[in-house]
N, C-alpha and C positions, 0 to 999 in steps of 0.2 A: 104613547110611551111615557113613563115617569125617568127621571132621571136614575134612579137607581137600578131602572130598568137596563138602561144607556150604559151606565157605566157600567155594568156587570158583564152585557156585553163586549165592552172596548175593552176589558181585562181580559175575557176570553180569547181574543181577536191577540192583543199582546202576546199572551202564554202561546199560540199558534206559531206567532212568528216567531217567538224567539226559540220555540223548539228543533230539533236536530231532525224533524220528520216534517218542515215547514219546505215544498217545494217552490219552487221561481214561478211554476205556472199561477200559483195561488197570492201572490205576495200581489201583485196588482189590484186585485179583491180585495185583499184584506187590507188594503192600503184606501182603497178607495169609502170603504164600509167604514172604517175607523174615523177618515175626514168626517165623515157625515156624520156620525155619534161623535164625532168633539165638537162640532158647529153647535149640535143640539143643546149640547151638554153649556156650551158658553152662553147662547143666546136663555136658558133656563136659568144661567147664574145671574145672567143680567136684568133680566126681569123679576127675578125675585128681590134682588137687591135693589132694584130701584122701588119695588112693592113695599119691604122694608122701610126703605128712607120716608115713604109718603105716612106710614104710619107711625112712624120716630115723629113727624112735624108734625102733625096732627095731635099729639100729644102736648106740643110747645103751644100750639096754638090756645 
């Protein structure tokens, strides 16, 4: 999965819940699916950004 994959997802997943046709039996799902694409999504920001820094120093060096 790419990240922009993720998040296009957890927008969809959003626009779900906050719609007026979002039932209670589904908000447990869609709560749980949304956890897991934001874990992804953080653990992808952190690794690129530490991927980032090693190539910023690398440059200093």
């Amino acid at each position: 999965m790419t990240y922009a994959k993720a998040m296009a997802e957890l927008e969809g997943i959003v626009a779900k819940m906050q719609s007026d046709n979002c039932d209670i039996d589904s908000l447990a799902g869609y709560t749980t699916r949304a956890l897991q694409l934001l874990k992804y999504c953080k653990e992808k920001l952190f690794t690129t950004d530490q991927e980032v820094k090693k190539c910023l120093e690398a440059l200093d060096s």
